[in-house]
Structures are given as C-alpha cells and as structure tokens.
Residue frames relative to the residue before (quaternion, step in Angstrom):
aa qw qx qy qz dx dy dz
X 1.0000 0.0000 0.0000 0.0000 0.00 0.00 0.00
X 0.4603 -0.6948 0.4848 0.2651 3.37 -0.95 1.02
X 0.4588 -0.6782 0.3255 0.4730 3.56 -1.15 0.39
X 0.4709 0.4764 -0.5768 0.4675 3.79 0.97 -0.15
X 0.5099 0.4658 -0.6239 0.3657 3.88 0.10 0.06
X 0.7925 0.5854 -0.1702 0.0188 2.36 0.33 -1.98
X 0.4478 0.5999 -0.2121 0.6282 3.33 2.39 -1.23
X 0.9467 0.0669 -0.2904 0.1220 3.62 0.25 -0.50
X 0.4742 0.5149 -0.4499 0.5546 3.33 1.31 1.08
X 0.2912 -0.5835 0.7570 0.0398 3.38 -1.20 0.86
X 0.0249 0.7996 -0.5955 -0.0742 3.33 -1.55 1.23
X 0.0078 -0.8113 0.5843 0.0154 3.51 0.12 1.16
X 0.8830 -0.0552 -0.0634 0.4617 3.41 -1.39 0.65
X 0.7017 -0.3362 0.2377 0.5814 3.57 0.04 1.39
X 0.8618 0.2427 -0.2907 0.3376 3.71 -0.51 -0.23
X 0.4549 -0.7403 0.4652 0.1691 4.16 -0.83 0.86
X 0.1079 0.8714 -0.4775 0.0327 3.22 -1.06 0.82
X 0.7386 -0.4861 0.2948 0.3623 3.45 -0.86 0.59
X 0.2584 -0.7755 0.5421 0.1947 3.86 -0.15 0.91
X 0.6587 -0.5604 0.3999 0.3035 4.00 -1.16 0.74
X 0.7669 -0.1151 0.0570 0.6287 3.12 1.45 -1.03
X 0.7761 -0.4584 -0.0636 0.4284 3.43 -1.25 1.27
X 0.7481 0.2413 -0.1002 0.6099 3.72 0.77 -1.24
X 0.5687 -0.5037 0.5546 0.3396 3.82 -1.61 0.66
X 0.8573 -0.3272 0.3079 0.2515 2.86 -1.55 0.60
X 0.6250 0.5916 -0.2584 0.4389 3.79 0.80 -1.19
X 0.6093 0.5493 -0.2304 0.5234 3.26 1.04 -1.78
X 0.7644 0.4776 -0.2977 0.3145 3.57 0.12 -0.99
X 0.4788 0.6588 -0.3205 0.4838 3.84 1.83 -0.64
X 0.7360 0.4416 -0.2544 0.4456 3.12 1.19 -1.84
X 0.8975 0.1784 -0.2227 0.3362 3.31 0.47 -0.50
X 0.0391 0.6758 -0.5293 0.5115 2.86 1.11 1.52
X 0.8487 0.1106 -0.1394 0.4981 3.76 0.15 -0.98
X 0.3961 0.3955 -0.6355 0.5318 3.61 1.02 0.83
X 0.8184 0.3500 -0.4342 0.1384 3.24 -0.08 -0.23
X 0.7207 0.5153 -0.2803 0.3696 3.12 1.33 -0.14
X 0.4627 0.5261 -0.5195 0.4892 2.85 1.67 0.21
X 0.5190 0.6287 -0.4974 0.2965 3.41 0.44 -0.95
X 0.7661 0.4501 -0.2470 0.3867 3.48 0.40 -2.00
X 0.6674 0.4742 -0.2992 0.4901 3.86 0.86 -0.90
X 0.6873 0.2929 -0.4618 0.4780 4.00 0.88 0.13
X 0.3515 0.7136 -0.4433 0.4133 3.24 1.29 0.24
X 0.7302 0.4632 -0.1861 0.4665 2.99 0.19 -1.70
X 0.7952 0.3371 -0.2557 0.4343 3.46 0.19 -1.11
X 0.4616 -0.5784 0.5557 0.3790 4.22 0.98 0.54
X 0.2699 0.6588 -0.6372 0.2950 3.48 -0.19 1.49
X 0.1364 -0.8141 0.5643 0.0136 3.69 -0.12 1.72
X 0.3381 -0.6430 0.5861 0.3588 3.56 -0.95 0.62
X 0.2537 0.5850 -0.6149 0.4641 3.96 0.79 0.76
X 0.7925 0.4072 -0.1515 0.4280 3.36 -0.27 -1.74
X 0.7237 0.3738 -0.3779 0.4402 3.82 0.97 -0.52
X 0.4707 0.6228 -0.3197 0.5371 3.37 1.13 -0.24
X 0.7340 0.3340 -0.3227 0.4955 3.79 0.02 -0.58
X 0.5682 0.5084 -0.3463 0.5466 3.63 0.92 -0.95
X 0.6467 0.3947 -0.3875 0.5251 3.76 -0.13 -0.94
X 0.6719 0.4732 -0.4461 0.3543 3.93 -0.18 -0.74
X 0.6890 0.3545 -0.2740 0.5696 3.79 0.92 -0.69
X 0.5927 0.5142 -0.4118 0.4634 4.01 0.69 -0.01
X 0.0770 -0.5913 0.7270 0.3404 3.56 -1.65 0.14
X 0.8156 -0.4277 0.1289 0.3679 3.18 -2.23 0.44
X 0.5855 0.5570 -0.3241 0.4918 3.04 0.99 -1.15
X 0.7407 0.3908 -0.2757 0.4718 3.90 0.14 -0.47
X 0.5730 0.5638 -0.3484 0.4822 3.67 1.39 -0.31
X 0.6849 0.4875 -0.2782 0.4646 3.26 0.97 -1.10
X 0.5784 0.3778 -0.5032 0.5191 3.98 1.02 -1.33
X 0.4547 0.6606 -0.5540 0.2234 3.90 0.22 -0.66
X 0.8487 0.2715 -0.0950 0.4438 2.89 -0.36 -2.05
X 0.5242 0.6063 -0.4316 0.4140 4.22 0.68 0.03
X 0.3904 0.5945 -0.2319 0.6636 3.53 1.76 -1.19
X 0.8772 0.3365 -0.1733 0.2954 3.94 -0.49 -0.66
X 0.4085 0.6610 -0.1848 0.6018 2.74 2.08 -0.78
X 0.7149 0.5214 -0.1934 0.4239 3.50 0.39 -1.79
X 0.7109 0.5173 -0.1731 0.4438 3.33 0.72 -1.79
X 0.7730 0.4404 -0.2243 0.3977 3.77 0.81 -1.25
X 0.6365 0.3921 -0.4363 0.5007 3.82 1.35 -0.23
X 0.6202 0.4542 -0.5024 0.3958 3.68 0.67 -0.77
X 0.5766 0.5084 -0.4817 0.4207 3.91 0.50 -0.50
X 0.5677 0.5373 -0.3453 0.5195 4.17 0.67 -1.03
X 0.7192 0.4689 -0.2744 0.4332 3.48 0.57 -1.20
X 0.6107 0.4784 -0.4033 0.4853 3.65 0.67 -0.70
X 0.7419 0.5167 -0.2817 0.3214 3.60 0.48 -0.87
X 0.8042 0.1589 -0.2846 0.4970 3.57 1.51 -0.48
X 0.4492 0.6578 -0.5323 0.2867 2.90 1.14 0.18
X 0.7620 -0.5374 0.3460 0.1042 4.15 -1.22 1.07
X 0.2151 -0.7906 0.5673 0.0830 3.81 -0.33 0.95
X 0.5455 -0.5366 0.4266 0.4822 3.63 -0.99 0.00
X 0.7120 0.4232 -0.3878 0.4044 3.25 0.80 -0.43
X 0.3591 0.5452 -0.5333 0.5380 3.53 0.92 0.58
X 0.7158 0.3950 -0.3315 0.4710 3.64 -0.25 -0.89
X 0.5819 0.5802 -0.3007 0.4842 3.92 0.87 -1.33
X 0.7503 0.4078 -0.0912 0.5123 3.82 0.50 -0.95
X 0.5962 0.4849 -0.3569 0.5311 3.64 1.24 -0.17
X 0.5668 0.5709 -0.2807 0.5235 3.45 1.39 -1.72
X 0.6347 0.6591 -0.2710 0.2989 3.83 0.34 -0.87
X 0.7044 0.4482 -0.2109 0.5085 2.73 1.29 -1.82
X 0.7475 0.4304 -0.2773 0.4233 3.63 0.54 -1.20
X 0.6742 0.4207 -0.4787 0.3732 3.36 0.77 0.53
X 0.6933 0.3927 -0.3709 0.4771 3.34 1.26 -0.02
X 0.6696 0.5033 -0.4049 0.3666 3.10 0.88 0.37
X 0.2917 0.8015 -0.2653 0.4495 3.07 1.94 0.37
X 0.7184 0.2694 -0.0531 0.6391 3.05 0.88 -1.97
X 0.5076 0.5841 -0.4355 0.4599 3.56 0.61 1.10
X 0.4783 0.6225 -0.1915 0.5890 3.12 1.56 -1.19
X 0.7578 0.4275 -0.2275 0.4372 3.61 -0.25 -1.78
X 0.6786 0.3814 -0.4126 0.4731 3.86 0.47 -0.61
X 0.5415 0.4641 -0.5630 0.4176 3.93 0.31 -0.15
X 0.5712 -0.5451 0.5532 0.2654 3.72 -1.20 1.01
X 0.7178 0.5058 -0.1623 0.4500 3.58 0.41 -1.66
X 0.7632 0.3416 -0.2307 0.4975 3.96 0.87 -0.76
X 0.2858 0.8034 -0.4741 0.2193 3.45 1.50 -0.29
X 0.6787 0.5530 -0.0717 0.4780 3.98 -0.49 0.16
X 0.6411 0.5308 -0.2628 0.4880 3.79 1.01 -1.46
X 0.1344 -0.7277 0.6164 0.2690 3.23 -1.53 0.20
X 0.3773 -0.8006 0.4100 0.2203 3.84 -1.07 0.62
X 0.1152 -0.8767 0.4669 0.0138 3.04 0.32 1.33
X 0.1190 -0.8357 0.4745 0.2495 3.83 -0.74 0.06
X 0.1485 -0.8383 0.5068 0.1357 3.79 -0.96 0.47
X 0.3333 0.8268 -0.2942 0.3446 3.33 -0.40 -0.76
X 0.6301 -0.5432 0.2968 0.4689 3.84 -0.71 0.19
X 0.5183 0.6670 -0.4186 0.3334 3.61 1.52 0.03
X 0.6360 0.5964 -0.0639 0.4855 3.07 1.59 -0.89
X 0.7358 0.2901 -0.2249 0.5692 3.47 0.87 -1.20
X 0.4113 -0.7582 0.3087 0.4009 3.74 1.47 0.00
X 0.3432 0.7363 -0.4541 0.3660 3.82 1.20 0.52
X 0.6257 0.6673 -0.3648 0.1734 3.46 0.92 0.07
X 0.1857 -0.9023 0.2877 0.2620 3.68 -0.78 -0.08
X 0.7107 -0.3816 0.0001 0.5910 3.70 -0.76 0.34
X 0.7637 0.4118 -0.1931 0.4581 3.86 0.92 -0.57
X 0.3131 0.8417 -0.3470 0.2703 3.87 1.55 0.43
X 0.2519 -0.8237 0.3839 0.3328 3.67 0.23 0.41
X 0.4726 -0.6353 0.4705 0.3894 3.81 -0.69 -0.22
X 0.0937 -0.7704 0.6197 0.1171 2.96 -1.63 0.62
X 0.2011 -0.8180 0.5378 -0.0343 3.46 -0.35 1.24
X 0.0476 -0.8189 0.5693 0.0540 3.55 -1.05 0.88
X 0.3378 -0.8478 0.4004 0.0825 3.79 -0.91 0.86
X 0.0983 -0.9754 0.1659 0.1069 2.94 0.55 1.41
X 0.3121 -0.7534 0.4868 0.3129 3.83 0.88 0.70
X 0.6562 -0.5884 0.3868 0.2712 3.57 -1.35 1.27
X 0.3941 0.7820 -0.1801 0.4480 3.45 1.37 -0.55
X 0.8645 0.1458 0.1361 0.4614 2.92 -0.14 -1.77
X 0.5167 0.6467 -0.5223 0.2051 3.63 0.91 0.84
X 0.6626 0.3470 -0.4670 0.4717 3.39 0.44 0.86
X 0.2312 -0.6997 0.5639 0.3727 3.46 -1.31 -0.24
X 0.0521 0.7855 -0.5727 -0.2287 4.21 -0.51 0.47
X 0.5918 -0.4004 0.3863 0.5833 3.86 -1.05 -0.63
X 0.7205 0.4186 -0.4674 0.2951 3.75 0.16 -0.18
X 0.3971 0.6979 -0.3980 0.4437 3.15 2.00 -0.03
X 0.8195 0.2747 -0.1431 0.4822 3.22 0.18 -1.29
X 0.3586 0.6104 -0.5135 0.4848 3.81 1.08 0.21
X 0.7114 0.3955 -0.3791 0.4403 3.61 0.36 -1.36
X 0.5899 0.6471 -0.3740 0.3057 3.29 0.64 -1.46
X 0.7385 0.2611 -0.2358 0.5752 3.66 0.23 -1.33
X 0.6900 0.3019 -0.4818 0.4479 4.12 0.02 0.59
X 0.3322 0.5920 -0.6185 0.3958 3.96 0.34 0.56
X 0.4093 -0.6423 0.6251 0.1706 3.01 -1.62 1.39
X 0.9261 -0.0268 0.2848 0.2459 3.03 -1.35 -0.01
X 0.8594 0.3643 0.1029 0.3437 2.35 0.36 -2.48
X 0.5158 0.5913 -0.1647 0.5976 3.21 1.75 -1.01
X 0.7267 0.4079 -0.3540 0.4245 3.82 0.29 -0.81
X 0.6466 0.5342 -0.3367 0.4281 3.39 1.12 -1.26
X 0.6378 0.5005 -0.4087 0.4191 3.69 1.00 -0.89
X 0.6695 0.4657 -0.3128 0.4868 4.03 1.00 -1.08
X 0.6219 0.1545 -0.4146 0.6462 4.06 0.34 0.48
X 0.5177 0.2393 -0.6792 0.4620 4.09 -0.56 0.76
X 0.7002 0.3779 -0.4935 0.3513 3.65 -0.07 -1.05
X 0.5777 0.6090 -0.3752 0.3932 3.99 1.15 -0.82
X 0.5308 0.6247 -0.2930 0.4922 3.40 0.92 -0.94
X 0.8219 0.5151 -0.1011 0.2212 3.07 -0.36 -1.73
X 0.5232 0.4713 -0.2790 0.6529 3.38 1.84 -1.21
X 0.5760 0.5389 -0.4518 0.4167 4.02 0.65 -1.10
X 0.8215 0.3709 -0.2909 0.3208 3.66 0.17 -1.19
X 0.4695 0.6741 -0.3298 0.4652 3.40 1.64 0.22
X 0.5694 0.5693 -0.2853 0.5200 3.30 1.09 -1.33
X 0.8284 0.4226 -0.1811 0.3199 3.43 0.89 -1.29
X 0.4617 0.5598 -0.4018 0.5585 3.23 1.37 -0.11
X 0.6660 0.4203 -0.2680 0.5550 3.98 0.35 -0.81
X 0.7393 0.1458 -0.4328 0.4948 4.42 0.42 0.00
X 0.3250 0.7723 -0.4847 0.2510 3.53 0.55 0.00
X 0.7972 0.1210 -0.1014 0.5827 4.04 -0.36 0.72
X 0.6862 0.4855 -0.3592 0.4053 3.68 0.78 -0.12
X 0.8197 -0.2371 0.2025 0.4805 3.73 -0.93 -0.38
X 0.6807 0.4846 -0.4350 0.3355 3.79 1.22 0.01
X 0.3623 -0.7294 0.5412 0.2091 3.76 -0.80 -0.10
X 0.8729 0.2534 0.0346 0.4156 3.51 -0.90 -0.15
X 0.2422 0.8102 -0.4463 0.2928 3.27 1.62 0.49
X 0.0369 0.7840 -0.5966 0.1677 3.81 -0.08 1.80
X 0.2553 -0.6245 0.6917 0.2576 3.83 -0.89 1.02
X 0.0769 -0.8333 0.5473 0.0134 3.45 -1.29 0.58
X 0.0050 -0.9286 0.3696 -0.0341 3.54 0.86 1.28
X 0.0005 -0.8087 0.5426 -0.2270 3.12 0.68 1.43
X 0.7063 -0.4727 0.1920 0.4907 3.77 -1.40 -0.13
X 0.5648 0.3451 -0.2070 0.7204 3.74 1.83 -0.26
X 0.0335 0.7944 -0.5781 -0.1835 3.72 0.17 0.93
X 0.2683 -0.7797 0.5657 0.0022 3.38 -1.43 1.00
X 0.1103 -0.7898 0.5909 0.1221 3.87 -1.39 0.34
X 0.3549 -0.7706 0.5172 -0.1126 2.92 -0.50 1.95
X 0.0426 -0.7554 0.5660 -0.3273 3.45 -0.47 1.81
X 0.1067 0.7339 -0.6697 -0.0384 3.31 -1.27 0.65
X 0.1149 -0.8120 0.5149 0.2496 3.37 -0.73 0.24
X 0.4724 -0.7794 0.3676 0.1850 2.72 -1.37 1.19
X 0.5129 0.5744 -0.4394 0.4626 3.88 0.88 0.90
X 0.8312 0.2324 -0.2498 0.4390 3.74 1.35 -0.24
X 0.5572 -0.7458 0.2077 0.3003 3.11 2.13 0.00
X 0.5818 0.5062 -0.2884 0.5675 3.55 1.69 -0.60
X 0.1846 -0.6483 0.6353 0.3769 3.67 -1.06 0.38
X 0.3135 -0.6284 0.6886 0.1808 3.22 -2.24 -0.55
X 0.2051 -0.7300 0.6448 0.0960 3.08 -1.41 0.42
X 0.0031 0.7812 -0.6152 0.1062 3.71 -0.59 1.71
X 0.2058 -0.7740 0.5940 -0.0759 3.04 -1.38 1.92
X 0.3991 -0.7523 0.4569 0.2569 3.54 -0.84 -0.34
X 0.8089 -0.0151 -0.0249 0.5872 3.51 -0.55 1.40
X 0.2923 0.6028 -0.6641 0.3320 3.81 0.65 0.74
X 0.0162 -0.7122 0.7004 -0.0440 3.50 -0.35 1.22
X 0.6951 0.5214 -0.3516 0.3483 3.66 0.59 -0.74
X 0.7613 0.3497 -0.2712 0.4738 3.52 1.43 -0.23
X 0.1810 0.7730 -0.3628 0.4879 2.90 1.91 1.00
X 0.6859 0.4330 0.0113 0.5847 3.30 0.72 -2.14
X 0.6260 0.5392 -0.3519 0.4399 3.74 0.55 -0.38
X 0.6310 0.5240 -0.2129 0.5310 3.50 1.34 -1.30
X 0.7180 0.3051 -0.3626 0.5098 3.66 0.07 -1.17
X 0.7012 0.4938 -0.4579 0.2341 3.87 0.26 -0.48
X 0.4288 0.6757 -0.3263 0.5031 3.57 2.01 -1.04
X 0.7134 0.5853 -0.2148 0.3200 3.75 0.76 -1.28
X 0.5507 0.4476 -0.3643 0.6030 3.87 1.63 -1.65
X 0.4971 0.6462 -0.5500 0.1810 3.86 0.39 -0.96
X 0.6451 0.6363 -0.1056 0.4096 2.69 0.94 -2.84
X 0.7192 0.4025 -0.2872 0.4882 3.99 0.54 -0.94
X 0.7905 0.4560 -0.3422 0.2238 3.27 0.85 0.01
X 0.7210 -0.0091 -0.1153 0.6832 3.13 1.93 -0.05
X 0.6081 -0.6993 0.2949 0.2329 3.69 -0.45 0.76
X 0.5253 0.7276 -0.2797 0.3413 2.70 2.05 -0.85
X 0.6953 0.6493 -0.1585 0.2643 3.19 0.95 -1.09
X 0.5291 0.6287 -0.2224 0.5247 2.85 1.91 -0.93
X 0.6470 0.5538 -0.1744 0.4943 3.25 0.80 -1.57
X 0.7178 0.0675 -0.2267 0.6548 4.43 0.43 -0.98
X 0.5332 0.3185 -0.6750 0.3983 3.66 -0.28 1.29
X 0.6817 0.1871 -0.5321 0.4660 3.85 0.05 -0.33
X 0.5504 0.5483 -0.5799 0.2451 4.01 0.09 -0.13
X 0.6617 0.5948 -0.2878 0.3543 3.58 1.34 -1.38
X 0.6207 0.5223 -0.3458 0.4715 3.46 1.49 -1.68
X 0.7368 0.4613 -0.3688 0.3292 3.97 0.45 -0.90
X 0.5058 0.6337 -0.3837 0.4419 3.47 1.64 -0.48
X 0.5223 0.6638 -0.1440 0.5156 3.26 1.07 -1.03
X 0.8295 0.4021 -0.1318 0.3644 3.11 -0.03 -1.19
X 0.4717 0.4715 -0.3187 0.6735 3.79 1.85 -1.20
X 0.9107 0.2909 -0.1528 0.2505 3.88 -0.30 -0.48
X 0.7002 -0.5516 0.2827 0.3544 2.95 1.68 1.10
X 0.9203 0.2324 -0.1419 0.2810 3.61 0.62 -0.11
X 0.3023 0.7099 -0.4246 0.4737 2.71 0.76 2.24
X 0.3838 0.6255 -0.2466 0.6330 2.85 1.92 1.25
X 0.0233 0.7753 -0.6236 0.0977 3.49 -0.03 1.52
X 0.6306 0.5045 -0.5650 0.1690 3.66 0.45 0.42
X 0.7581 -0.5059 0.0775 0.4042 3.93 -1.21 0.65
X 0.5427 0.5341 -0.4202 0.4935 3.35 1.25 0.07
X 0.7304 0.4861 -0.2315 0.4203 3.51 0.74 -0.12
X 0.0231 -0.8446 0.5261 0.0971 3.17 0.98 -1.62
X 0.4362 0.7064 -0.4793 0.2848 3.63 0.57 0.42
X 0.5047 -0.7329 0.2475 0.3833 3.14 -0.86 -1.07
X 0.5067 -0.7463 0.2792 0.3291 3.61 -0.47 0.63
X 0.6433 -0.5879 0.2022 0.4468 3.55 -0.54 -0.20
X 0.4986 0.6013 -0.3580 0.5116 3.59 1.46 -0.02
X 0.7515 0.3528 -0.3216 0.4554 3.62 0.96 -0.40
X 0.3428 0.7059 -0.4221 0.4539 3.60 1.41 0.36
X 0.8775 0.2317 -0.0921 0.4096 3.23 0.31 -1.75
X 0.4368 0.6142 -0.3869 0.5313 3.26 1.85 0.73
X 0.6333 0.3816 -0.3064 0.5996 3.52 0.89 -0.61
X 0.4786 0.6860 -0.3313 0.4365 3.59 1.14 0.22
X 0.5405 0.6869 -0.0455 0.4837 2.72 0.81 -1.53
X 0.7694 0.4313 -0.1252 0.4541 3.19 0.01 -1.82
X 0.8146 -0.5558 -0.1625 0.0331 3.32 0.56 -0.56
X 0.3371 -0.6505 0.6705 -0.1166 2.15 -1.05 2.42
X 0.7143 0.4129 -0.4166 0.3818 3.86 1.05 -0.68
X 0.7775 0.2932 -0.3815 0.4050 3.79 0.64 -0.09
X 0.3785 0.5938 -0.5524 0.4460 3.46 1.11 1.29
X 0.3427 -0.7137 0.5588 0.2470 4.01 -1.15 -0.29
X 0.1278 -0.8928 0.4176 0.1105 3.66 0.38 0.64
X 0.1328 -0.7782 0.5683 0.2321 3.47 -0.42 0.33
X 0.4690 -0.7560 0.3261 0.3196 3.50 -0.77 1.09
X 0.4710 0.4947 -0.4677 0.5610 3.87 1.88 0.34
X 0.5110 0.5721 -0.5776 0.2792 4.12 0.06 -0.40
C-alpha cells in the first residue's frame, strides 16, 4: 500500500474506513513537531545555507545528535515563554474573585457558587489563556447516577426548557456587567450557551456557563494526568500553541476545528503507544 493510501484509510477491526481528517491521529503528533520546529527555526533565521555548511563538517550520526540538540534547546526555550508565573495564577485568583462579587449581586444567581475549570484548573494553561468559569446553581452542586439517568432521558422538550432557563440567567449576568470594567460582553446561545467577557483591567477574556459540571470532571482529570508526569504538561502547551499558529483551536461550527480538550486527548493518545523513560 502506497503511503497516500496509507494516510487515507484507517483499518480498524479487519474492515477500512474513511479517517475525519486527511492523516490518523499518529500522523497528526508527527507533524505536530514538524511544524513547530519548522516555525521556531523560522523565527530564529535558520537558513538551509547555514545548515548545509554545518552538515558538510558533521558525520550522520553526529548530524542527527546535532539537530536533536536544537530540537531540545528550541522547545525548552518556547516552553520558558508559555509556561506561567505566580503572578499569572495571582491575577487569575483576582479575577475570579471579582467576578464573583459580580455574580452575588444578580438577584436570580444569588446562592450559586463560581467555580472555575478549564486549563486554569487542570494547570495546562498559559501566560495569555483565557478563563473558563462555571455557575453553579444550588441545585446542581453535585453530580449522582440518578442525576445523570434523568439527564440522558429528557425529551426534547425538557432539554430545550434547561438551556432557556440557562440562557435567561446568562442575559441577567449580562445586564449587571454591562458599562462597568467588562468589555466585549457577548451572550452566546449555542448547544452549551455561553457569556463571553473580557475585562478590561486584566486583559484575558472568559467564557461563563451554567452548571457545566462535566467540564468540571474533565479538568481535575487533565490535572491527576499532569501530576503524573511533567511531560504532558510541557507537549500539551507545545501542541495547544501548534494549534493555535495554524488556526485550529476553534471547535465552534463555523470552524469545526479543535478545542482544547481534544488536544490533550490526542496527547494522551500518544504518550500510550510511546515508552517513556522516567530520565527523558
């Protein structure tokens, strides 16, 4: 099989199918770090002149520790740059407390707690990451099985009524930041409807939903990952900024890309058919 086959059929249990997008999942890791190397010898005025004269005084074997060395040297240098200060975290904490006592003055949210999730939470974030903030109605502060039993048997009718009532509390919230210190204050009444806000004194926006418990649980699990090997931390902000230079870190329907939870899933993925040594 040729390799243009080879990228576009996928053969899972004896039988072949059509991949979501051109190359499987693997392909996309690999070129993941062509591309960022590419863009980072970019940046730094790497001429294939200058690699060419070097290589002429190198053997292979000394070409290859070479360019692995440059490799090494050019992500930890990316990494220093997004990787988070304390005053990041200090300036995040800040925000979610005023925006707390923003919360508490709406009549209708009175009662909620403001929980945040999101790469602030699973700690994957970086100095320019936006927040993601969830509102948790007195109700809905746990999650049991008879909870989510009900959940997956709601008609129709029932779901459409639980995102107006979601809505509705949103366009409150938004009447009450309107003219003050926020900016860009945008109801968004998608299939998660959402209210998009930045404020203009710390410069990051946010995105506040209601009762997203499930991207609650999504965060703290992204986080045991992160505690279990640094690595992960380190090729998720490399993947999200890859991502991010190339346009496709954008899962809404005009886009169709991807979001950050499916980044650090193709992460995930693979780290398990790799062998790690616990010095690399």
């Amino acid at each position: 099989m040729t390799e243009a086959r080879r990228r576009r059929v996928w053969t899972v249990d004896n039988s072949k199918i059509d991949p979501p997008f051109p190359f499987p999942f693997p392909f996309l890791l690999f070129q993941t770090v062509q591309y960022l190397v590419n863009g980072c010898l970019d940046l730094l005025g790497t001429s294939k002149r200058w690699m060419k004269r070097v290589s002429a005084k190198l053997q292979p074997s000394e070409i290859k520790m070479s360019a692995y060395n440059t490799l090494e040297h050019i992500l930890r240098e990316v990494l220093e740059v997004l990787k988070t200060l304390q005053e990041d975290w200090v300036t995040r904490s800040q925000f979610i407390k005023e925006l707390r006592g923003v919360i508490e003055s709406v009549e209708s949210l009175r009662g909620a707690a403001v929980e945040p999730f999101g790469s602030f939470v699973s700690n994957l974030f970086t100095r320019w990451s936006d927040m993601d903030i969830s509102i948790n109605l007195p109700k809905g502060g746990y999650i049991s099985y008879v909870e989510n039993d009900r959940k997956q048997s709601l008609s129709k009718k029932e779901k459409k009524e639980e995102k107006d009532c979601k809505i509705f509390l949103l366009e409150d919230l938004q009447k009450a930041m309107l003219g003050g210190r926020w900016q860009m204050v945008q109801l968004i009444c998608g299939r998660v409807p959402i209210l998009k806000c930045k404020s203009s004194h710390y410069g990051f926006s946010c995105d506040i939903s209601i009762d997203n418990l499930e991207s609650q649980m999504k965060s703290k699990l992204l986080l045991w990952i992160s505690e279990i090997d640094g690595r992960f931390r380190d090729m998720v902000l490399l993947v999200k900024e890859w991502a991010k230079a190339h346009e496709i870190n954008d899962a809404t329907p005009i886009s169709g890309t991807f979001n950050s939870y499916s980044l650090c899933l193709l992460v995930i993925f693979h780290f398990q058919g790799v062998t790690l040594s616990r010095n690399g």
